[in-house]
mmCIF file as Biopython writes it, N, C-alpha, C and O atoms, coordinates in Angstrom:
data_model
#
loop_
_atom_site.group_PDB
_atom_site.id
_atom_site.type_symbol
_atom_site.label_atom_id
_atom_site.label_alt_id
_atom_site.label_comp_id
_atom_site.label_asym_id
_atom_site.label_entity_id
_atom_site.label_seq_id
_atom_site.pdbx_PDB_ins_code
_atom_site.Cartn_x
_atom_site.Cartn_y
_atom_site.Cartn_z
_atom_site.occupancy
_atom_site.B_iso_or_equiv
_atom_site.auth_seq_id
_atom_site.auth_asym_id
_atom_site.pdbx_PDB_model_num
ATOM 1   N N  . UNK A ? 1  ? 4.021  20.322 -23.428 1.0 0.0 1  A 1 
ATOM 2   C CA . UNK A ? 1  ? 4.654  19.078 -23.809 1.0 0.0 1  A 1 
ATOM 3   C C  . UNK A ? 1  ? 3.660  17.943 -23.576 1.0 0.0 1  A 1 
ATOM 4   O O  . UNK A ? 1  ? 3.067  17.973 -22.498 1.0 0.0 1  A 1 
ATOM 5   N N  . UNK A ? 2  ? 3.400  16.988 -24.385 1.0 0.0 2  A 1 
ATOM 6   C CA . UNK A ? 2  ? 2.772  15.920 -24.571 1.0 0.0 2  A 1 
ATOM 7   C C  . UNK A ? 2  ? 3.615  14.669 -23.721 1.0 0.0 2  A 1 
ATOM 8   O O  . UNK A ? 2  ? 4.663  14.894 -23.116 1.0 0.0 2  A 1 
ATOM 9   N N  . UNK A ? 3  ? 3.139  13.684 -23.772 1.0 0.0 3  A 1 
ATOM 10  C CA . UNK A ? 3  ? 3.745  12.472 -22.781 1.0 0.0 3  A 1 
ATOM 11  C C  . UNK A ? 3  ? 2.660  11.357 -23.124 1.0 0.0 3  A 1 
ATOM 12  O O  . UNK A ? 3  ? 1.457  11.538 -23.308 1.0 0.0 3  A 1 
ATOM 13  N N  . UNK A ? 4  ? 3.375  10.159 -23.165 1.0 0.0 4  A 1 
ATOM 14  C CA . UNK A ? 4  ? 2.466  8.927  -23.121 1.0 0.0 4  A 1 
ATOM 15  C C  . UNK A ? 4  ? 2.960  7.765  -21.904 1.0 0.0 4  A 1 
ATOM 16  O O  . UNK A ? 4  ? 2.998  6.549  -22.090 1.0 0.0 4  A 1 
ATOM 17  N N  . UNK A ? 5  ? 3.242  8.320  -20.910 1.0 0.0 5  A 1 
ATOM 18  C CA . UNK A ? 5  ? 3.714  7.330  -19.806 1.0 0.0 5  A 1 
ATOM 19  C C  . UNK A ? 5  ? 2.642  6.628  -19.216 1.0 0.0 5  A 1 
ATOM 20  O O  . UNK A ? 5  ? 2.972  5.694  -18.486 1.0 0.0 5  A 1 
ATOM 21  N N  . UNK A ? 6  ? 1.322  6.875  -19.370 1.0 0.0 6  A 1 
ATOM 22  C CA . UNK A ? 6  ? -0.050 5.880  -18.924 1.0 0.0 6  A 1 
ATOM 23  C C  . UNK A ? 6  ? 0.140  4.961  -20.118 1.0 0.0 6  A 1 
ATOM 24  O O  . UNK A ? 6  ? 0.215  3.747  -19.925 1.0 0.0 6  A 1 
ATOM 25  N N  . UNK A ? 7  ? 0.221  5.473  -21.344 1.0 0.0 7  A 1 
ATOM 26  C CA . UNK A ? 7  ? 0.065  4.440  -22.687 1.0 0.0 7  A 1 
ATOM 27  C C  . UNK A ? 7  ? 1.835  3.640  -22.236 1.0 0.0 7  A 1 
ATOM 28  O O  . UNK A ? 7  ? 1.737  2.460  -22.575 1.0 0.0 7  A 1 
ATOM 29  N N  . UNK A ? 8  ? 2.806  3.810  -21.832 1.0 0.0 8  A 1 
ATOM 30  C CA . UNK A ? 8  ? 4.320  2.945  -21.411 1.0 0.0 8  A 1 
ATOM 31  C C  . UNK A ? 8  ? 3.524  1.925  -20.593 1.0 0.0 8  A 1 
ATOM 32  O O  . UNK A ? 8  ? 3.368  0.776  -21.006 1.0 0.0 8  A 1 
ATOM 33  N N  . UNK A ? 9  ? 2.879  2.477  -19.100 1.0 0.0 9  A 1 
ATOM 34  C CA . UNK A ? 9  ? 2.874  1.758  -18.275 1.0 0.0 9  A 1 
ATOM 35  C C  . UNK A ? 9  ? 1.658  0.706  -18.632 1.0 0.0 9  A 1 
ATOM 36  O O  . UNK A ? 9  ? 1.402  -0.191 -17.829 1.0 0.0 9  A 1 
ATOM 37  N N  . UNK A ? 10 ? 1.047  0.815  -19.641 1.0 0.0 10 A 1 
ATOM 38  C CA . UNK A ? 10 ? 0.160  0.025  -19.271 1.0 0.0 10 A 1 
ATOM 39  C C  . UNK A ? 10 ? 0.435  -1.238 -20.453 1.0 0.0 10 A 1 
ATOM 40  O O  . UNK A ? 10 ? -0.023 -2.367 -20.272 1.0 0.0 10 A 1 
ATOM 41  N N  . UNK A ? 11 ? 1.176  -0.905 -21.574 1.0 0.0 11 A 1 
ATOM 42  C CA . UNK A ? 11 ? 2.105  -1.791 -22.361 1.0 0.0 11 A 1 
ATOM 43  C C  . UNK A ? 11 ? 3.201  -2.719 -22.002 1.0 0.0 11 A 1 
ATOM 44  O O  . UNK A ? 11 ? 3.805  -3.658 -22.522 1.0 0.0 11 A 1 
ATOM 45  N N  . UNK A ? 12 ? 3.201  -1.966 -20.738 1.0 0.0 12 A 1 
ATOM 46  C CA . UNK A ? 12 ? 4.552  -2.728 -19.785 1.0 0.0 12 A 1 
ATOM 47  C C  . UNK A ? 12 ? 3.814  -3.822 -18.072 1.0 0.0 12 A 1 
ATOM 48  O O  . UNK A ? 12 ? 3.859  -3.704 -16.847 1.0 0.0 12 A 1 
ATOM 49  N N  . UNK A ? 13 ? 3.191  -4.845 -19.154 1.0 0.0 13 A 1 
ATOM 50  C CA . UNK A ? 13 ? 2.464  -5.331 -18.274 1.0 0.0 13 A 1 
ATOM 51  C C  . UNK A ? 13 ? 1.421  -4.789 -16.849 1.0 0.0 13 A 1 
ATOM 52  O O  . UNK A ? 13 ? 1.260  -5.430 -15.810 1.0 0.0 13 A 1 
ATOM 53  N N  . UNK A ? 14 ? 0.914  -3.663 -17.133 1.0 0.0 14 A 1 
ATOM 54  C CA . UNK A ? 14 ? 0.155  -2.787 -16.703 1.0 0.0 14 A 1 
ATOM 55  C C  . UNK A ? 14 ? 0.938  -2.283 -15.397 1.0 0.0 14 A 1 
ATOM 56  O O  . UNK A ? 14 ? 0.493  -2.534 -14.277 1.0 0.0 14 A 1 
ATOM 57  N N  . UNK A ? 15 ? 2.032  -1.617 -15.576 1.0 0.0 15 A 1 
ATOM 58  C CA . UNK A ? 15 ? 2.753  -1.517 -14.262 1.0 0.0 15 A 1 
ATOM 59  C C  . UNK A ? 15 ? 1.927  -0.169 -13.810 1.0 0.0 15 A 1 
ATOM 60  O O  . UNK A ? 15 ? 1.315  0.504  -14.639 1.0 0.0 15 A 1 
ATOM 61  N N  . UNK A ? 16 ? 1.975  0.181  -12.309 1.0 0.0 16 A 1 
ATOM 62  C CA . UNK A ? 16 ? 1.308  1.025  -11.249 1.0 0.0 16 A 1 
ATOM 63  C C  . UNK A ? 16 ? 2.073  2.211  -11.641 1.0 0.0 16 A 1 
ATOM 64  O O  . UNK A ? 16 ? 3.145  2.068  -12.228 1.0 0.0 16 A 1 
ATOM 65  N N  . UNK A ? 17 ? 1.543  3.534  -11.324 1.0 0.0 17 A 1 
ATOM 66  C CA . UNK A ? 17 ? 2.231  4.374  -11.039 1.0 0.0 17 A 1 
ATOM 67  C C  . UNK A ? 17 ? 3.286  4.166  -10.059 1.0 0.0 17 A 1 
ATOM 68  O O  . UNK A ? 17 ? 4.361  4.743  -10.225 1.0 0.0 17 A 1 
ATOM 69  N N  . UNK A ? 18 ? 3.116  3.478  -9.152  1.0 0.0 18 A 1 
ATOM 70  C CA . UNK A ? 18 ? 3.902  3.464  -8.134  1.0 0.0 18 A 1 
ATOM 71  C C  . UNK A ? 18 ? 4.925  2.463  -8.181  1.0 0.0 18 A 1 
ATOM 72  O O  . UNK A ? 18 ? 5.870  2.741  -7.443  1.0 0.0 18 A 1 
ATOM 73  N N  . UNK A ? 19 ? 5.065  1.165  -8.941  1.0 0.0 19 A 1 
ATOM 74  C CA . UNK A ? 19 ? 6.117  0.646  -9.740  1.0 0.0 19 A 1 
ATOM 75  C C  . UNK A ? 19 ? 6.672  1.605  -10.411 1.0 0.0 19 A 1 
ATOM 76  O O  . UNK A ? 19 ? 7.766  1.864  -9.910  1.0 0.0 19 A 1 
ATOM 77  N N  . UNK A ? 20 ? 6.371  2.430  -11.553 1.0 0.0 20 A 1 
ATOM 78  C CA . UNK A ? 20 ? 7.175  3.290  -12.184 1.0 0.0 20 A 1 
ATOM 79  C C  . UNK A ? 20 ? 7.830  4.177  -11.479 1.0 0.0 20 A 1 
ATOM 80  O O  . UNK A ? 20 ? 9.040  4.324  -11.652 1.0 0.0 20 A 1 
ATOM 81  N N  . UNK A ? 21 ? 6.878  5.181  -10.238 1.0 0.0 21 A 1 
ATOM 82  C CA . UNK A ? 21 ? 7.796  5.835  -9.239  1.0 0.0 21 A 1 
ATOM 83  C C  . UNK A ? 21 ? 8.934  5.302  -8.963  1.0 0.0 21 A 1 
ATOM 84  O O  . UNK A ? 21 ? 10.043 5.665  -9.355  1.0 0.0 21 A 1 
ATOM 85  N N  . UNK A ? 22 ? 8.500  3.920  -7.882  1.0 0.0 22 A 1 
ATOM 86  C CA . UNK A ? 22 ? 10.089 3.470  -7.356  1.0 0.0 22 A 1 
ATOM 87  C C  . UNK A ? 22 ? 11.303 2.535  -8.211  1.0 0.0 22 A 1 
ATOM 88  O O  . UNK A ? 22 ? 12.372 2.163  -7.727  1.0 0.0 22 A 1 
ATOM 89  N N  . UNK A ? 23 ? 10.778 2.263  -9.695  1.0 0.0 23 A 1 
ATOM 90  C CA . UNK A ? 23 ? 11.868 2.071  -10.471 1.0 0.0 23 A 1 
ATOM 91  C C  . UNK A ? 23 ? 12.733 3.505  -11.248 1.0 0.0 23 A 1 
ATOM 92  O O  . UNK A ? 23 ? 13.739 3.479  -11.958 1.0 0.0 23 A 1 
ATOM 93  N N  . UNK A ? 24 ? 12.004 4.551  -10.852 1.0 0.0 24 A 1 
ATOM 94  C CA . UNK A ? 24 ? 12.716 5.525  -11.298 1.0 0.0 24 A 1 
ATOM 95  C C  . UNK A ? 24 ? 12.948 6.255  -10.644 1.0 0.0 24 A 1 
ATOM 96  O O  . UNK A ? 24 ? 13.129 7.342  -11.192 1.0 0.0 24 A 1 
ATOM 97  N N  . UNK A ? 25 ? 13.119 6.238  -9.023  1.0 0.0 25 A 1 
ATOM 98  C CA . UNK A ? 25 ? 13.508 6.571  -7.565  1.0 0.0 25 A 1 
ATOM 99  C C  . UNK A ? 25 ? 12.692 8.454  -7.986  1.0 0.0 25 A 1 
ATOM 100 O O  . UNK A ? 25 ? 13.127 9.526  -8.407  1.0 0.0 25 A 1 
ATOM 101 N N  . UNK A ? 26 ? 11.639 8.017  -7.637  1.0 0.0 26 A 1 
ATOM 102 C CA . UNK A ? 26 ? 10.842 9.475  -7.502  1.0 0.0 26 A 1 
ATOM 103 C C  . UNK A ? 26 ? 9.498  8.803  -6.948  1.0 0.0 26 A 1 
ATOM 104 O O  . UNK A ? 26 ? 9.426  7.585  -6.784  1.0 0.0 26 A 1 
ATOM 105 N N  . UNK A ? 27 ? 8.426  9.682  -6.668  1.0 0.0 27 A 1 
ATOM 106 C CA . UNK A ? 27 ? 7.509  9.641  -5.766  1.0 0.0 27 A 1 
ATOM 107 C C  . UNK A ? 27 ? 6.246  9.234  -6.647  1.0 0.0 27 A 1 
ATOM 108 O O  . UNK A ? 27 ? 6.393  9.483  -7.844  1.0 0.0 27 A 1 
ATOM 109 N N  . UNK A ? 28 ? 5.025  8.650  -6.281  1.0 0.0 28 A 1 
ATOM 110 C CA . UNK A ? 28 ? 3.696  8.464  -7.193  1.0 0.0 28 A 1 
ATOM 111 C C  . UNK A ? 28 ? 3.461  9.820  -7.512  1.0 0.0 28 A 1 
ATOM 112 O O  . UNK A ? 28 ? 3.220  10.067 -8.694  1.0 0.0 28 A 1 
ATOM 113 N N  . UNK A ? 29 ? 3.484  10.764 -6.683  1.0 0.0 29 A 1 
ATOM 114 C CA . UNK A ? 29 ? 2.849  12.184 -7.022  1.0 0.0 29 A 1 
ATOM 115 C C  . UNK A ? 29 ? 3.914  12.589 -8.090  1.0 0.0 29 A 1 
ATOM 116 O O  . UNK A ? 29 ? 3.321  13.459 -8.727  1.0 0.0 29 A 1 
ATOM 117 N N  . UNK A ? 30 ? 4.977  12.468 -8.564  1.0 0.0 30 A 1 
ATOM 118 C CA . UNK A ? 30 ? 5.724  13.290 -9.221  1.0 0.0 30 A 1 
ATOM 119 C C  . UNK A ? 30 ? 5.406  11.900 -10.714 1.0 0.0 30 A 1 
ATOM 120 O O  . UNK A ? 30 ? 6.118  12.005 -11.713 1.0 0.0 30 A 1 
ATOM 121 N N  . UNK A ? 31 ? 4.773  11.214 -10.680 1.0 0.0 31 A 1 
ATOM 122 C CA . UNK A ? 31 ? 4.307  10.601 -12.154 1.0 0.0 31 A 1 
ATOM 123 C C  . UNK A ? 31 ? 3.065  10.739 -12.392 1.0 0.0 31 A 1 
ATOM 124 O O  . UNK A ? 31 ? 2.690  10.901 -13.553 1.0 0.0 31 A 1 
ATOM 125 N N  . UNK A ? 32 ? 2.275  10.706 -11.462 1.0 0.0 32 A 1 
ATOM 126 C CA . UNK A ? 32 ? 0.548  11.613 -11.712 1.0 0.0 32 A 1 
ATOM 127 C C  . UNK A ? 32 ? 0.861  13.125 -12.073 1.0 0.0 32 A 1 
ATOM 128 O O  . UNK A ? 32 ? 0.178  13.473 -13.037 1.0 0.0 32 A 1 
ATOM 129 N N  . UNK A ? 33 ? 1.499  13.902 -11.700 1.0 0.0 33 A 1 
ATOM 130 C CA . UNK A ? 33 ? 1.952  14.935 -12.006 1.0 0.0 33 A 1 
ATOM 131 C C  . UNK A ? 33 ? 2.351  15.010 -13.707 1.0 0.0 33 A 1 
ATOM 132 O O  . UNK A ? 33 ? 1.668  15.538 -14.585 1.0 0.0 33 A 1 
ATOM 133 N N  . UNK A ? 34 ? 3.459  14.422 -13.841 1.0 0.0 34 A 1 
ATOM 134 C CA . UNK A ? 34 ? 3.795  14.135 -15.648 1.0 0.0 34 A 1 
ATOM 135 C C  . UNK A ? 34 ? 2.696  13.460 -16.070 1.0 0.0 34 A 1 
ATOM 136 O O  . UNK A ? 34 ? 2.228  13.897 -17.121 1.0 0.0 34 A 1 
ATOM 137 N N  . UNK A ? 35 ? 2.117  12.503 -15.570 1.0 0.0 35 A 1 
ATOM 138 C CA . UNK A ? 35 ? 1.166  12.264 -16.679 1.0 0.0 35 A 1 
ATOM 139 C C  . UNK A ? 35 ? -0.468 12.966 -16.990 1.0 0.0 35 A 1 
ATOM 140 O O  . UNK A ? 35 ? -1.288 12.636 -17.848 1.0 0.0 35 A 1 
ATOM 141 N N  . UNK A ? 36 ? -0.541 13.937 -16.039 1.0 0.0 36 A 1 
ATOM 142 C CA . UNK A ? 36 ? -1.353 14.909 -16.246 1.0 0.0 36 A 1 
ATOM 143 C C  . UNK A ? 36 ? -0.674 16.244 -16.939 1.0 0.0 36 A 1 
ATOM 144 O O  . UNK A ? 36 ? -1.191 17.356 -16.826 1.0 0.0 36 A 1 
ATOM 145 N N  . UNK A ? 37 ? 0.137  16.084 -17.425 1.0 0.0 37 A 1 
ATOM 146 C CA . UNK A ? 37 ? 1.143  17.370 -17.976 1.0 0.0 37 A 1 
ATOM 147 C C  . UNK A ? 37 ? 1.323  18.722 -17.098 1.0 0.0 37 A 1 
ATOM 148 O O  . UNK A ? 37 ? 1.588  19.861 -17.484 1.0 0.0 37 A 1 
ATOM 149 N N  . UNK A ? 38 ? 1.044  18.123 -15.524 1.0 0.0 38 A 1 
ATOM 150 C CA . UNK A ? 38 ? 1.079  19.437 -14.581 1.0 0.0 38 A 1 
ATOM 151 C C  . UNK A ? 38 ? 3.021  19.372 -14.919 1.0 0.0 38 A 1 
ATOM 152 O O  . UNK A ? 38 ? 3.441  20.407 -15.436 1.0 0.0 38 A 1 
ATOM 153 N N  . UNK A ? 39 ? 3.737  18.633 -14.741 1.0 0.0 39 A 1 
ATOM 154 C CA . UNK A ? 39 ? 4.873  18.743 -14.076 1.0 0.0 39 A 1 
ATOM 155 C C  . UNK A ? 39 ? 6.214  18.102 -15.527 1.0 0.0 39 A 1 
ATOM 156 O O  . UNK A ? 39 ? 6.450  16.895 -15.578 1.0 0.0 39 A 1 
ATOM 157 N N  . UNK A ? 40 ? 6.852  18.982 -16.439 1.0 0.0 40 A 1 
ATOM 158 C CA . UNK A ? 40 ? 8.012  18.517 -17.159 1.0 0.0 40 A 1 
ATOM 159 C C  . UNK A ? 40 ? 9.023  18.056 -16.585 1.0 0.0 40 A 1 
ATOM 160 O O  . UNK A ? 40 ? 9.718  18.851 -15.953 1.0 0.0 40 A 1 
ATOM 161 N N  . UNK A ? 41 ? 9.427  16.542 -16.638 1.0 0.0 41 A 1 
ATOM 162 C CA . UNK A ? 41 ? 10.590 15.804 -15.983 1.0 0.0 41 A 1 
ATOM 163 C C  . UNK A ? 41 ? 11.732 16.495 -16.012 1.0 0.0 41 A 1 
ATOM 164 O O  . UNK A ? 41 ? 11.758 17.327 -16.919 1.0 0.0 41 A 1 
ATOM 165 N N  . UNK A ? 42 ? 12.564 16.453 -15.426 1.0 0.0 42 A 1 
ATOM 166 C CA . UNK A ? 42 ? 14.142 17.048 -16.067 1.0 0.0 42 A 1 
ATOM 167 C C  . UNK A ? 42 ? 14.220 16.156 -17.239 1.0 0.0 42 A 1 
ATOM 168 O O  . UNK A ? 42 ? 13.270 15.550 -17.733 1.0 0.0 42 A 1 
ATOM 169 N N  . UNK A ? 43 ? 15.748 16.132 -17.730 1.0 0.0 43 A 1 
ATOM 170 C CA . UNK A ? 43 ? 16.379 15.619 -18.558 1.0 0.0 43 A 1 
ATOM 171 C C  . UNK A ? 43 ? 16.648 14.092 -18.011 1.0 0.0 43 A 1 
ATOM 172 O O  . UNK A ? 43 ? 16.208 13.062 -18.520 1.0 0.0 43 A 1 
ATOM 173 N N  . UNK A ? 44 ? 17.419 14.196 -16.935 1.0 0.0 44 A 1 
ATOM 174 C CA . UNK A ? 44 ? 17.747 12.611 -16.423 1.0 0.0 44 A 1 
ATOM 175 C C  . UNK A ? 44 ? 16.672 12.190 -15.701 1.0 0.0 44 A 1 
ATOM 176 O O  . UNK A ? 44 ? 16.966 11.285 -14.919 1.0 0.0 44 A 1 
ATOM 177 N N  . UNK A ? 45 ? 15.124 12.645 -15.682 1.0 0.0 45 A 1 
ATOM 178 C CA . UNK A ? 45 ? 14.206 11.837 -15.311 1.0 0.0 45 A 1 
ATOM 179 C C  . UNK A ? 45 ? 13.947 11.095 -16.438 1.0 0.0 45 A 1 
ATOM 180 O O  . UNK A ? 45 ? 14.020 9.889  -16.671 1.0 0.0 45 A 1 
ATOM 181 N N  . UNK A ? 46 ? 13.596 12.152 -17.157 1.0 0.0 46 A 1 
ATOM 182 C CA . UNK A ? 46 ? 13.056 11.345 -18.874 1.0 0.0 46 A 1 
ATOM 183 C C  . UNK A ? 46 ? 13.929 10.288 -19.377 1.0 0.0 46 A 1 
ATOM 184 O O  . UNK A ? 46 ? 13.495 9.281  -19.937 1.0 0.0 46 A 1 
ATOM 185 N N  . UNK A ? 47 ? 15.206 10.534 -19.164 1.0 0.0 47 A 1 
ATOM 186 C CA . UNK A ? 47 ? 16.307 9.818  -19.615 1.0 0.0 47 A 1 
ATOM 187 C C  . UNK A ? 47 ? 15.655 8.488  -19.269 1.0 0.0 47 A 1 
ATOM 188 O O  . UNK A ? 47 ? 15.308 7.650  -20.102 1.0 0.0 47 A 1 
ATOM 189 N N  . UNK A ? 48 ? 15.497 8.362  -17.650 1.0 0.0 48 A 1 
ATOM 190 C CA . UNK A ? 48 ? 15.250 7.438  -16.788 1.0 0.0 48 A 1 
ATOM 191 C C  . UNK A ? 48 ? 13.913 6.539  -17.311 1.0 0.0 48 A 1 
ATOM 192 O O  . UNK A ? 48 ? 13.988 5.343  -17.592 1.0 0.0 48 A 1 
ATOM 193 N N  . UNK A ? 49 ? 13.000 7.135  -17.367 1.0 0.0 49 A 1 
ATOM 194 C CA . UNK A ? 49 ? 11.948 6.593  -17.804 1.0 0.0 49 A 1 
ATOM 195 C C  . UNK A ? 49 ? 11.666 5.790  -19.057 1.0 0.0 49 A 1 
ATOM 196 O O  . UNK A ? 49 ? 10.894 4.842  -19.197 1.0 0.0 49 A 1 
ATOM 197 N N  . UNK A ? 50 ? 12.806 6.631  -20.318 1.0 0.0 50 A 1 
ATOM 198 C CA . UNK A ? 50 ? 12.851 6.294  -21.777 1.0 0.0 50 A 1 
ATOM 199 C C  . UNK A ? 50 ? 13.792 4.505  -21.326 1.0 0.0 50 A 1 
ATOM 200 O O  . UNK A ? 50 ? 13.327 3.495  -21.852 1.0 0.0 50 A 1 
ATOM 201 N N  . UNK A ? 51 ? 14.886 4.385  -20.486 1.0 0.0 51 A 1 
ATOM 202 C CA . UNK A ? 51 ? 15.344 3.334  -20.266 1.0 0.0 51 A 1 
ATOM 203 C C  . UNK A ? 51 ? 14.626 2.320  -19.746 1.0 0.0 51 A 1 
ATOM 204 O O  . UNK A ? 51 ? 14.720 1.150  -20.117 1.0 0.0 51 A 1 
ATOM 205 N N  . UNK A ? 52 ? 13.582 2.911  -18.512 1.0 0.0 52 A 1 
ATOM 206 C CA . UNK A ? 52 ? 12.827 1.792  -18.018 1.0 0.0 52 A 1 
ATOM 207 C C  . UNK A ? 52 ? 11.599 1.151  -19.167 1.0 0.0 52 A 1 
ATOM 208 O O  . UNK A ? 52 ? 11.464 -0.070 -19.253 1.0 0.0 52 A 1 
ATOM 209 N N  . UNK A ? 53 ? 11.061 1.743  -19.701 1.0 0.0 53 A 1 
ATOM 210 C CA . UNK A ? 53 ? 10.464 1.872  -20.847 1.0 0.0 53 A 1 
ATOM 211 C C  . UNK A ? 53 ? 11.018 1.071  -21.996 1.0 0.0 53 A 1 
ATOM 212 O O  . UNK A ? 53 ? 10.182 0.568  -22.747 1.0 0.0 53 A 1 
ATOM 213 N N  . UNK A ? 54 ? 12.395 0.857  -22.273 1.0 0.0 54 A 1 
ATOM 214 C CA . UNK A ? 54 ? 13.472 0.326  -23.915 1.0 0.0 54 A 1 
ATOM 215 C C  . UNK A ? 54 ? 13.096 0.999  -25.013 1.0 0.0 54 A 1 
ATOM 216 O O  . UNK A ? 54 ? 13.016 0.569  -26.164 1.0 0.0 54 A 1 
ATOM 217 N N  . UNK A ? 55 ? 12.861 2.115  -24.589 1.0 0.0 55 A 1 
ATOM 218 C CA . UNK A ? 55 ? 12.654 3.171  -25.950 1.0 0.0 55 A 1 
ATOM 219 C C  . UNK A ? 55 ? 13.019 4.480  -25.886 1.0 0.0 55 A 1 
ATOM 220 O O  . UNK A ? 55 ? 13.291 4.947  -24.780 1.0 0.0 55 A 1 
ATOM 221 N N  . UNK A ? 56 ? 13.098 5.380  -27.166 1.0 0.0 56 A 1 
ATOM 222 C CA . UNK A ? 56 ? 13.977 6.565  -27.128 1.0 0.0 56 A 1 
ATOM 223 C C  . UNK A ? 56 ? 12.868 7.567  -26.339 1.0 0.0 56 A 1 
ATOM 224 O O  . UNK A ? 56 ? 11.661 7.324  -26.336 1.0 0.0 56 A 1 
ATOM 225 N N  . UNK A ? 57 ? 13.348 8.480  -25.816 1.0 0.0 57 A 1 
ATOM 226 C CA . UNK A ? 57 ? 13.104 9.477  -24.671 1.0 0.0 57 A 1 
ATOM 227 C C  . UNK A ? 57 ? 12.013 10.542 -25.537 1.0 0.0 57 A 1 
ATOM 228 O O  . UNK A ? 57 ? 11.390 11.363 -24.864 1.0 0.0 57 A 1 
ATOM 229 N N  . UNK A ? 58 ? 11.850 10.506 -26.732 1.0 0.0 58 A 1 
ATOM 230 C CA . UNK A ? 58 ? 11.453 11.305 -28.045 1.0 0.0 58 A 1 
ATOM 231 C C  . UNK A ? 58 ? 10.027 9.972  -28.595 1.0 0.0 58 A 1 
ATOM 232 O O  . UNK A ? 58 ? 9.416  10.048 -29.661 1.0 0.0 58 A 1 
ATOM 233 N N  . UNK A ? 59 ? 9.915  9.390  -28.026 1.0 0.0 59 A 1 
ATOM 234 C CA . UNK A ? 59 ? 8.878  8.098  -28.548 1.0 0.0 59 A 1 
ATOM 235 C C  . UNK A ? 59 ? 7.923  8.428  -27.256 1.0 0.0 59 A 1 
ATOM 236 O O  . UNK A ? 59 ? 6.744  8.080  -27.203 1.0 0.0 59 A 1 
ATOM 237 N N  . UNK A ? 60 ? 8.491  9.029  -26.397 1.0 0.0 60 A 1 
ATOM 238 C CA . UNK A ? 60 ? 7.346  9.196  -25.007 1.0 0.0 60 A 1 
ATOM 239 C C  . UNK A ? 60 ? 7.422  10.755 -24.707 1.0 0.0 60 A 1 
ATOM 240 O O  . UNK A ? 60 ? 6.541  11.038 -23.895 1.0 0.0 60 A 1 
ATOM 241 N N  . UNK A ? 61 ? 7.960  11.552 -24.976 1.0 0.0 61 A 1 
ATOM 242 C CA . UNK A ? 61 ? 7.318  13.167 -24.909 1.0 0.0 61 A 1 
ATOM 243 C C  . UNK A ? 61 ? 7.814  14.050 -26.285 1.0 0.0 61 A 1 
ATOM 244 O O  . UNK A ? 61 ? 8.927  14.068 -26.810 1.0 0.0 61 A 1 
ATOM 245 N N  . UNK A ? 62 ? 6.784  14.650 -26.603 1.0 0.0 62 A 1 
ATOM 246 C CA . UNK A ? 62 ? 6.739  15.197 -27.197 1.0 0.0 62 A 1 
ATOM 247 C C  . UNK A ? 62 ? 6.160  17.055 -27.652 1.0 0.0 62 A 1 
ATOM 248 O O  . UNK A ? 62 ? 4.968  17.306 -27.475 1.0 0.0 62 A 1 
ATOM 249 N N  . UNK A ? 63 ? 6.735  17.749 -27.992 1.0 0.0 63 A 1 
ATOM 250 C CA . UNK A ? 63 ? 6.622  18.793 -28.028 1.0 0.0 63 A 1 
ATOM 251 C C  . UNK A ? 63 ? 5.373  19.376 -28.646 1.0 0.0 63 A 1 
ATOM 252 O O  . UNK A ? 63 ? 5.321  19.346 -29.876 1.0 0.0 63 A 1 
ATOM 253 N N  . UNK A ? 64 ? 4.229  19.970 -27.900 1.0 0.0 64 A 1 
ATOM 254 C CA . UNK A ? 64 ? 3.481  20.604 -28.681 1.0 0.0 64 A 1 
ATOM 255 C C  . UNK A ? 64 ? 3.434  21.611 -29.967 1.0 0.0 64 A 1 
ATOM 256 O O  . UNK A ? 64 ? 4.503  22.208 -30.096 1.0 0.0 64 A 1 
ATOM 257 N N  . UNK A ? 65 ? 2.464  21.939 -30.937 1.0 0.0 65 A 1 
ATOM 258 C CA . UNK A ? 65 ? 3.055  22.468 -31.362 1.0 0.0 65 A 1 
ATOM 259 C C  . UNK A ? 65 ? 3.516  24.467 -31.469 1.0 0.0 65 A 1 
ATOM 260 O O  . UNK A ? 65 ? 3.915  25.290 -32.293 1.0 0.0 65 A 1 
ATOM 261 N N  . UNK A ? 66 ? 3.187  24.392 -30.302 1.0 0.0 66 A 1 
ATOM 262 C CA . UNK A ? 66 ? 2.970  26.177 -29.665 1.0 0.0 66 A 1 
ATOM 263 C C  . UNK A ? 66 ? 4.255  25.992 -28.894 1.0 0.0 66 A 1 
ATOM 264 O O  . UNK A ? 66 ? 4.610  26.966 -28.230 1.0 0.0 66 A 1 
ATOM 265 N N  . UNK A ? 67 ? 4.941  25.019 -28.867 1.0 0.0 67 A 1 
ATOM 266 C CA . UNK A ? 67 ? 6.263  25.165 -27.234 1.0 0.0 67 A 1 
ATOM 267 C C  . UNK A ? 67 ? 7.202  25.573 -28.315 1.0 0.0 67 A 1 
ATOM 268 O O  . UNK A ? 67 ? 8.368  25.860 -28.044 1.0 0.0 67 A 1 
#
């Protein structure tokens, strides 16, 4: 799975990993994680992120095309 949460955060007035962590009550390591594609969010993380973000959850990950 693909992801553009470095390209969110940095559109979003260059917010930190660690702003994005604690607006989406999870840890810096668990968004270095997604944004190195080590780690797929659940559902209500992504959810979470697509809201903090104001865009659909499908505009920031995306499915390779082998998944």
């Amino acid at each position: 799975m693909q992801n553009k949460i470095r390209y969110f955060r940095f559109m979003t007035q260059e917010m930190t990993q660690q702003e994005l962590a604690e607006k989406a009550g999870v840890t810096r390591q668990t968004i270095i994680a997604i944004e190195k594609g080590d780690f797929n969010p659940s559902v209500k993380l992504a959810l979470k992120l697509a809201r903090i973000f104001g865009t659909p959850v499908e505009t920031i990950f995306t499915l390779d095309e082998n998944d």
